[in-house]
C-alpha positions in Angstrom: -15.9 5.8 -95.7 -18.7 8.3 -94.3 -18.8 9.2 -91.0 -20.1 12.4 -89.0 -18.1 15.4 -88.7 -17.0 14.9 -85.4 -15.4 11.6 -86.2 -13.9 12.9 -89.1 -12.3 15.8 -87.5 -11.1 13.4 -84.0 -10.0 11.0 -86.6 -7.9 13.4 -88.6 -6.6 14.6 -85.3 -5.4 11.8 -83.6 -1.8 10.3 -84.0 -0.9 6.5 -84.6 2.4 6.6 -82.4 1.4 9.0 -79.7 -1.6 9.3 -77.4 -3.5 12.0 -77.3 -5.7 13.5 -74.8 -9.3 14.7 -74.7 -8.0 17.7 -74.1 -5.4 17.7 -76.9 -8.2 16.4 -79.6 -10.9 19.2 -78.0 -8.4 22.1 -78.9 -7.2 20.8 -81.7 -10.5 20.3 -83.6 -12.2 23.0 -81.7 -14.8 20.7 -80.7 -16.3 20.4 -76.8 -14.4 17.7 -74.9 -17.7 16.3 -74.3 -18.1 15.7 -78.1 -14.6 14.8 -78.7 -15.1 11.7 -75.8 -18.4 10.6 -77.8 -16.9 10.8 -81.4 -13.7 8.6 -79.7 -15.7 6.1 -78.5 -17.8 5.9 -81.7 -14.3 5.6 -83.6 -13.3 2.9 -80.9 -16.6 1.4 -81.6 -15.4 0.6 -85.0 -12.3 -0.2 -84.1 -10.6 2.9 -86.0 -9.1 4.2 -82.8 -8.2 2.7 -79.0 -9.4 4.9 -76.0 -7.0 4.4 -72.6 -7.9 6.1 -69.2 -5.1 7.3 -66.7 -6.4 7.9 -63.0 -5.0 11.1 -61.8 -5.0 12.6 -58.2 -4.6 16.0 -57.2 -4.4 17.8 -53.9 -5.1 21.4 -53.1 -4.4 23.3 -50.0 -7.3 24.1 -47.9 -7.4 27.3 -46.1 -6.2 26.1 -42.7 -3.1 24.3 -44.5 -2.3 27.8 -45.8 -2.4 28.8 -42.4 -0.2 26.0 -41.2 1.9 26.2 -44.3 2.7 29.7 -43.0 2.6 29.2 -39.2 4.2 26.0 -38.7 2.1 22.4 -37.9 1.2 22.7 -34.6 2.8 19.8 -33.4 6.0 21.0 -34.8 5.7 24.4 -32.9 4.8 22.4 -29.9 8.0 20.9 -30.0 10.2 23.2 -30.6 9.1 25.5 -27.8 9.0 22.2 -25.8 13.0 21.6 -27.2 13.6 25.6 -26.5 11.8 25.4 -23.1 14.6 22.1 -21.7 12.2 18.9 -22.2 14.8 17.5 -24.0 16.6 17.6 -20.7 13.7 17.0 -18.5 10.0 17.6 -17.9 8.7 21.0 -17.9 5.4 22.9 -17.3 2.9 22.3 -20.1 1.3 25.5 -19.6 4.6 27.5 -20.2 5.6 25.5 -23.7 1.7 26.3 -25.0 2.3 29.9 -24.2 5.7 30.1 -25.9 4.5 28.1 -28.9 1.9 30.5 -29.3 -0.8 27.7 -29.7 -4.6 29.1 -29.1 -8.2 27.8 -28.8 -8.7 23.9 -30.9 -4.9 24.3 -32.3 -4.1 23.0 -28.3 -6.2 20.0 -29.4 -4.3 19.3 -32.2 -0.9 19.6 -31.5 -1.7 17.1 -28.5 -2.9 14.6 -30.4 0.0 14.8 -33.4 2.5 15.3 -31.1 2.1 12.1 -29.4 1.4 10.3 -32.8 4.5 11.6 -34.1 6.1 10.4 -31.2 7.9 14.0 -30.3 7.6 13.4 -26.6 5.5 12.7 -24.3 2.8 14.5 -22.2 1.8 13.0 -18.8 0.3 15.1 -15.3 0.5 18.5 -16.8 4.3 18.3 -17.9 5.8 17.6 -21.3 9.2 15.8 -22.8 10.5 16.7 -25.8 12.4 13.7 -28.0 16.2 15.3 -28.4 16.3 12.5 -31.5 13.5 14.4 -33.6 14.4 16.9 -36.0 10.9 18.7 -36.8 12.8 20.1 -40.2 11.9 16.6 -41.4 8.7 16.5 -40.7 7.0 14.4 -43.5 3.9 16.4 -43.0 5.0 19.6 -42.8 7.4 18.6 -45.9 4.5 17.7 -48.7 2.1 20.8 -47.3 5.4 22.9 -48.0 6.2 21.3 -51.6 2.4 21.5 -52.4 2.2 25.4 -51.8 5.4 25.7 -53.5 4.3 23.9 -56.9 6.8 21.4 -56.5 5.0 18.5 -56.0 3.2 16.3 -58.5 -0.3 16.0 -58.6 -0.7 12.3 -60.1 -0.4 9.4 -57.5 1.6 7.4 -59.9 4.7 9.9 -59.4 4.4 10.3 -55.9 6.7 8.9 -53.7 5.4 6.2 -51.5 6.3 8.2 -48.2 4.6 11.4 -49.6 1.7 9.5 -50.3 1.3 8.8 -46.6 2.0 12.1 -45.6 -0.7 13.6 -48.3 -3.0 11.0 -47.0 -2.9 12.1 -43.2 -2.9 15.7 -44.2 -6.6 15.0 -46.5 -7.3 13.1 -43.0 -6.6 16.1 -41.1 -8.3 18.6 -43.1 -5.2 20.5 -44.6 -5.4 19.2 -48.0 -8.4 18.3 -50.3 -7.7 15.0 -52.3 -9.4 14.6 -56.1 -9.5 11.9 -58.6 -9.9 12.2 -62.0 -10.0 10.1 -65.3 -7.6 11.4 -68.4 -8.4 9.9 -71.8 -6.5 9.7 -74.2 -6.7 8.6 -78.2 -4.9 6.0 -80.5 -5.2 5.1 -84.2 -5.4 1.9 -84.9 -4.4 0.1 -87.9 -7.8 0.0 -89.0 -7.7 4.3 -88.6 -4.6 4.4 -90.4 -5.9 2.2 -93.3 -9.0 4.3 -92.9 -7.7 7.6 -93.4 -5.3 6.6 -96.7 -8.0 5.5 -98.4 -10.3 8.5 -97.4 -12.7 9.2 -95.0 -15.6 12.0 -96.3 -17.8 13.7 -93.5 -21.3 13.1 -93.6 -24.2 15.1 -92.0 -25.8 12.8 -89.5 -29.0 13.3 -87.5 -30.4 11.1 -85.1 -33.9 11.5 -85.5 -36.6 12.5 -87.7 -38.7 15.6 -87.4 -41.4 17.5 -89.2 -38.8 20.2 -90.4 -37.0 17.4 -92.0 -40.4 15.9 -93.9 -41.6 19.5 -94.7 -38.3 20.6 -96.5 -37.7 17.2 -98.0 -34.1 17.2 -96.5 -34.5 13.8 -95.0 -33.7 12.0 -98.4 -29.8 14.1 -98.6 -29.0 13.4 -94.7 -27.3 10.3 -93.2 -29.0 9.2 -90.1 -27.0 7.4 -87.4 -26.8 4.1 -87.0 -28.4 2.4 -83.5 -26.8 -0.5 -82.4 -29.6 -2.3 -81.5 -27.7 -5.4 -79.3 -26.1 -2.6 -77.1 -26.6 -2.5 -73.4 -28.9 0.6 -72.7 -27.8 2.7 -70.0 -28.9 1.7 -66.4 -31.3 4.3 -64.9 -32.4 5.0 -61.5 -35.0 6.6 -60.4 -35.9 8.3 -57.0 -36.9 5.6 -54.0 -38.4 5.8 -50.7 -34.8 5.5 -48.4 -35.2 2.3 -46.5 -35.2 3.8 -43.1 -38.2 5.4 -44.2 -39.8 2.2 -45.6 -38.8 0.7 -41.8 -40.9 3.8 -40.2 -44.3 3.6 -42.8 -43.8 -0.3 -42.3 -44.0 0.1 -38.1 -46.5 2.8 -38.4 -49.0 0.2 -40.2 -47.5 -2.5 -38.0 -49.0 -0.2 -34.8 -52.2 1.2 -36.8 -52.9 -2.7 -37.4 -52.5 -3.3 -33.5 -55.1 -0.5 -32.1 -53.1 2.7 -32.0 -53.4 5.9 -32.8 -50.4 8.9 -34.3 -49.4 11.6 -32.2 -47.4 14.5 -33.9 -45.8 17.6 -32.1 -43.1 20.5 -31.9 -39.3 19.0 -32.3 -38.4 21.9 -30.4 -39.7 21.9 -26.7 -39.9 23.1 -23.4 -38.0 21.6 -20.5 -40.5 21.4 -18.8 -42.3 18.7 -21.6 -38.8 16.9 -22.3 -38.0 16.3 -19.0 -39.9 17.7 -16.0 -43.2 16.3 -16.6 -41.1 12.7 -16.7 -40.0 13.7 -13.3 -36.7 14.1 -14.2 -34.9 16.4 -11.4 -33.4 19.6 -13.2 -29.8 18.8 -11.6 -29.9 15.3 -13.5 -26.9 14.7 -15.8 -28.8 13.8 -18.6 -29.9 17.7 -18.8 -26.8 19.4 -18.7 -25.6 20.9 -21.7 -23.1 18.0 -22.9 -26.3 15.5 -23.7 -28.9 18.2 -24.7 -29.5 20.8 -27.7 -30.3 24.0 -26.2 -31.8 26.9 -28.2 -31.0 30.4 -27.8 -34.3 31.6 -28.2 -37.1 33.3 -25.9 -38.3 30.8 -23.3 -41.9 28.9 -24.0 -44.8 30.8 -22.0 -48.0 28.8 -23.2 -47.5 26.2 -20.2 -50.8 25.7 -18.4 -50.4 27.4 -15.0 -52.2 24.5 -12.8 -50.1 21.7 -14.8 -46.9 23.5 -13.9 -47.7 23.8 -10.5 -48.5 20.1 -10.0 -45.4 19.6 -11.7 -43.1 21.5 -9.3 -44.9 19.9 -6.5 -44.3 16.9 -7.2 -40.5 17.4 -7.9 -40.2 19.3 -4.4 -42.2 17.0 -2.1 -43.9 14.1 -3.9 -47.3 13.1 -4.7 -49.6 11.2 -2.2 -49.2 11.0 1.5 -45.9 9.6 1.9 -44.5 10.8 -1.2 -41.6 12.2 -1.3 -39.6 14.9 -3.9 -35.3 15.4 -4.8 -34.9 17.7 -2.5 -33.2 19.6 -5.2 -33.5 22.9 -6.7 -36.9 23.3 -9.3 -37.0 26.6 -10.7 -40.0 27.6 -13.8 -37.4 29.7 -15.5 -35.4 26.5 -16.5 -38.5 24.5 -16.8 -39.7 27.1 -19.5 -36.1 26.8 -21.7 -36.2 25.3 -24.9 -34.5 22.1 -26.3 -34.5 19.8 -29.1 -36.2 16.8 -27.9 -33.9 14.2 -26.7 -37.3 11.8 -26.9 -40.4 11.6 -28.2 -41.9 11.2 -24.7 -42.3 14.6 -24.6 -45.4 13.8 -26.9 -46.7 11.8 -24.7 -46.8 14.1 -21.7 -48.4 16.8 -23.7 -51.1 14.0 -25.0 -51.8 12.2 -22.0 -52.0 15.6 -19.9 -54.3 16.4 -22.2 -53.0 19.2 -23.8 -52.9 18.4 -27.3 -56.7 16.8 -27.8 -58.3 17.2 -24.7 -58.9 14.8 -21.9 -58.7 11.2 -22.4 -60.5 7.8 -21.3 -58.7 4.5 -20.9 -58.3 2.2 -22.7 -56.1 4.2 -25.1 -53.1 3.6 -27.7 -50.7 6.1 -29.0 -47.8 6.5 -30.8 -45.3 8.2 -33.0 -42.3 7.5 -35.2 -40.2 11.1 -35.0 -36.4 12.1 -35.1 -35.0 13.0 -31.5 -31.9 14.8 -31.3 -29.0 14.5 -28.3 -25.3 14.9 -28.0 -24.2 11.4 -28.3 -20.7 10.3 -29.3 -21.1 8.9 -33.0 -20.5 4.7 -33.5 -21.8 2.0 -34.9 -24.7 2.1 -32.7 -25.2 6.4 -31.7 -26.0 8.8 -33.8 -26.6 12.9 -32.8 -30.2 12.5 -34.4 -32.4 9.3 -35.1 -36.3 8.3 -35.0 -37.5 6.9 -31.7 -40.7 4.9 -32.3 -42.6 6.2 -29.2 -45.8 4.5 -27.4 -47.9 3.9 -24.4 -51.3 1.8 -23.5 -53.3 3.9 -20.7 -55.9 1.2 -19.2 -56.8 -0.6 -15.8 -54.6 -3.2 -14.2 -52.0 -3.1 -16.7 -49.0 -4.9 -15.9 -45.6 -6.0 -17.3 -46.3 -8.6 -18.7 -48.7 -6.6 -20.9 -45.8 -4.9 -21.9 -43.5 -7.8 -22.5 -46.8 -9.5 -24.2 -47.2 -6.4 -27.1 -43.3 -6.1 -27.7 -43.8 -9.8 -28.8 -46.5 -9.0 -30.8 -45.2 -6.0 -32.6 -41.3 -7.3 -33.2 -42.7 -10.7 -34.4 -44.2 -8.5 -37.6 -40.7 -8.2 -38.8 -39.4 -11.6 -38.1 -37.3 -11.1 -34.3 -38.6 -13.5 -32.2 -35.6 -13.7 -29.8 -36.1 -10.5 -27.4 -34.4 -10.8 -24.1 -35.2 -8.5 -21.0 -33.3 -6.8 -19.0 -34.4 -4.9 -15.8 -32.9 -0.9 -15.6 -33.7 2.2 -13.8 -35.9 5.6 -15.2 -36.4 8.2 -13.2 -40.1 8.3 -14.8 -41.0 4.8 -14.9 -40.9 1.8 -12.0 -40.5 -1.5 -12.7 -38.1 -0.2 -16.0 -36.4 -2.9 -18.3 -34.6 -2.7 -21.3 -34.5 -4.5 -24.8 -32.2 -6.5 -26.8 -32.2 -8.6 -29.7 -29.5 -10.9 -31.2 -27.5 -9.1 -34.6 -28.1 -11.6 -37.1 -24.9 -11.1 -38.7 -22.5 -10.9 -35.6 -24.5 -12.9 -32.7 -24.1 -9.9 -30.4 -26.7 -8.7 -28.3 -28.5 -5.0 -29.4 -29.9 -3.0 -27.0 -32.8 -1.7 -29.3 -35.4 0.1 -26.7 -36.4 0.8 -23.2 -40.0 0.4 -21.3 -41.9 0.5 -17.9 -44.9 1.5 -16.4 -45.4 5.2 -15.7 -44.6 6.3 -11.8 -47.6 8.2 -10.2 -45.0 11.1 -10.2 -45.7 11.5 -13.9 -49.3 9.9 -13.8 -51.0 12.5 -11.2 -49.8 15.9 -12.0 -50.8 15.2 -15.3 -54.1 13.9 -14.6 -54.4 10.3 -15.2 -55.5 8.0 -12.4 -55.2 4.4 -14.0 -52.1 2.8 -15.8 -50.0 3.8 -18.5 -47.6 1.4 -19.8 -44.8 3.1 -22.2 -41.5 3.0 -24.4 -39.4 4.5 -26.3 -37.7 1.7 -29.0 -34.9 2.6 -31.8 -35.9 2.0 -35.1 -32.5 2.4 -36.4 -31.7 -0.7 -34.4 -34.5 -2.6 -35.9 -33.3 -2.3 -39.1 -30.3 -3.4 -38.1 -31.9 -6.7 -36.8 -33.7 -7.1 -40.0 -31.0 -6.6 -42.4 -27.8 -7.3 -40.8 -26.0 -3.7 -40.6 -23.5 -3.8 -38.0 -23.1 0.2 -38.4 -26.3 2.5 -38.2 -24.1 4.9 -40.3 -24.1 2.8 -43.3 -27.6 3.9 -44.0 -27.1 7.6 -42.8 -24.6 10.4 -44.6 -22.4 10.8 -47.5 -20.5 7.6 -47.1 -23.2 5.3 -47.1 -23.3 1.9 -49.7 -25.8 3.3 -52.2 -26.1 0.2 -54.2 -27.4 -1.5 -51.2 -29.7 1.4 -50.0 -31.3 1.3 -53.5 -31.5 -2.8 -53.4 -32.8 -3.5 -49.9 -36.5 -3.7 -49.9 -38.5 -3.7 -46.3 -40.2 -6.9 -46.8 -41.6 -7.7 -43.3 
């Protein structure tokens, strides 16, 4: 029997009555593992050896668990100042058992939270309890981050003991550990092998293809070229594709080209005074405090026309029009000039409709953009910190709301939602205000998927316009979920998203 060098050697190497590794074979032979795995499975091919794969895991020890490995868990020195400190006896001072535990800045956090998990105690108006029934020696936690800086636990799942699993697990959770799977192969003769080798295997030079040098020299008539299975399944490749959030945002972009409207574009970092005071949004509003807004350290924005600022601040200290009337709150141009990343596109459409970005404009007009807003959300299924926001607004005379309810219809019917419900809700910038919802196809439930109104004449005059403007701000994220079913906007965002279904779901509508 003939075969290529590599198979000769693996062949010669392996062992009838004990497996061998990759590994094993690769220093044996003195052949790359990579080779060694392509001449086994040739060999298996021909049924001269078997190839069997063992999943391994391993844990390593992140930098904070050799911190904790050294310091203690934080839970576990919570307690046993607690247990030092009486609590075991009666409630005492939380303050005091943090100080004496010697717990400092997030560590606080986290020997809360694992503390109460645990079930140590108990944590209630500022004072802390201490279980007398816990012995923080046996930590099971503490235990397997202990044994894994020591060496003395086992890296493959299979050995592990059930309840050191579940403490390895929770420690990968919390960021102490880093968990790793791997495949280990290793190699069997067959019978066939065995047969194989008594009768005597030679090694033959194979190539796989045929080149000029080979012509030139004549050597193509003394080499042995390898055989192609022809009836074997080739190798799945994928190529690069559009993501289908993207497809979602070309897809509305033509759906609003197609209806009349025209693409604004501008900074994603912004003034305040874009983001949120031109939408008469009073500068002591909760939605501008640091916990819902990106603020940038960097110099403050001075290119803000002087005679649009002014009108601005007028009409958040006293109004616009004869009975108008302002916040009575505090307005000052040095917070107005601070820079944020936009929490909404709208800030395009104060610097358009001021006009700002391409001079002044005459009704009727359409604009719009499809842009990534950023704002300090808690993450779920339906909140993410950035997203796109597919912006727009009509300026014309005698618009009404039912103009706006009319081109929602319009526009949402392109991708098959026909069930929009309305809901009236307050904006500081825009009277009457509703918002939008339409039905989850999967789960029945109501989305919230956008909100709308027509412009106040707070944001209309100091920015110029004297007719209506009709506006909104909708989430395609949420569309998509309405066309395809996800129940989590996270599925199609991150490192833990189903790729198989990203590369399968086309935007059809």
């Amino acid at each position: 029997m003939r075969l290529p060098d590599s198979q000769v050697a693996v062949l010669e190497a392996a062992s009838a009555t004990d497996e061998r590794t990759i590994e094993q074979l690769s220093e044996a032979t003195g052949l790359k593992p990579a080779t060694v795995t392509g001449a086994a499975f040739d060999l298996e091919d021909a049924g001269l050896v078997a190839v069997s794969a063992t999943e391994t895991v391993s844990y390593t020890v992140t930098e904070e668990g050799d911190a904790y490995a050294e310091a203690g868990l934080p839970e576990v020195r919570l307690y046993r100042a607690a247990a030092d400190a009486g609590a075991a006896d009666a409630p005492v001072p939380m303050g005091e058992v943090v100080g004496a535990a010697d717990l400092d800045g997030p560590e606080v956090d986290i020997a809360l939270a694992n503390y109460a998990r645990k079930g140590y105690g108990e944590v209630e108006s500022g004072r802390i309890t201490a279980d007398p029934e816990t012995d923080p020696e046996a930590d099971d936690e503490a235990t397997a981050l202990d044994a894994l800086i020591s060496g003395a636990a086992t890296a493959t799942a299979t050995a592990t003991a059930t309840a050191d699993e579940d403490a390895l697990a929770e420690l990968d959770r919390r960021g102490l550990v880093e968990r790793s799977e791997r495949a280990v192969r290793s190699v069997t003769l067959t019978d066939e092998g065995v047969t194989a080798l008594m009768e005597g295997v030679e090694a033959a030079e194979t190539v796989d293809r045929l080149t000029p040098e080979l012509l030139a020299s004549g050597e193509w008539d003394d080499v042995e070229f390898a055989a192609y299975n022809v009836e074997a399944d080739a190798p799945e490749t994928r190529g690069g594709k559009v993501h289908i959030l993207r497809q979602t945002a070309e897809r509305v972009k033509d759906t609003l080209v197609g209806m009349g409207f025209r693409e604004m574009d501008g900074p994603h970092a912004d003034s305040e005074f874009w983001i949120n005071d031109c939408l008469f949004m009073p500068q002591d509003h909760p939605a501008r405090t640091h916990w819902d807004q990106f603020a940038l350290d960097v110099p403050p924005m001075r290119d803000i026309p002087a005679d649009l600022l002014e009108r601005v601040r007028s009409a958040h200290l006293d109004g616009v029009g004869e009975d108008g009337d302002g916040y009575h709150s505090p307005w000052t141009e040095a917070v107005a000039r601070e820079i944020d990343l936009r929490g909404h596109t709208t800030s395009l459409s104060m610097r358009y409709l001021s006009g700002n970005e391409i001079g002044d404009l005459d009704p009727p007009e359409r604009f719009f953009s499809v842009e990534k807003v950023y704002r300090n959300d808690t993450l779920d299924p339906t909140h993410l910190l950035e997203f796109f926001q597919i912006e727009g607004w009509v300026m014309a005379e005698d618009l009404s709301v039912r103009d706006l309810m009319g081109t929602f219809e319009e526009f949402y019917e392109q991708f098959g939602i026909t069930d929009l419900q309305f809901k009236p809700h307050y904006n500081p910038y825009t009277e009457p205000s509703f918002e939008l919802f339409g039905t989850h196809p999967e789960t029945g439930e109501l989305i919230e998927i956008g909100n709308s109104g027509m412009f106040r004449e707070e944001v209309l005059r100091p920015l110029g316009v004297d007719c209506d403007v009709m506006a909104w701000g909708l989430a395609l994220e949420r569309l998509l979920m309405l066309m395809y079913g996800f129940d989590d906007i996270r599925d199609v965002h991150g490192t833990l998203c189903d790729l198989d279904l990203l590369r399968d779901t086309e935007v059809l509508h």
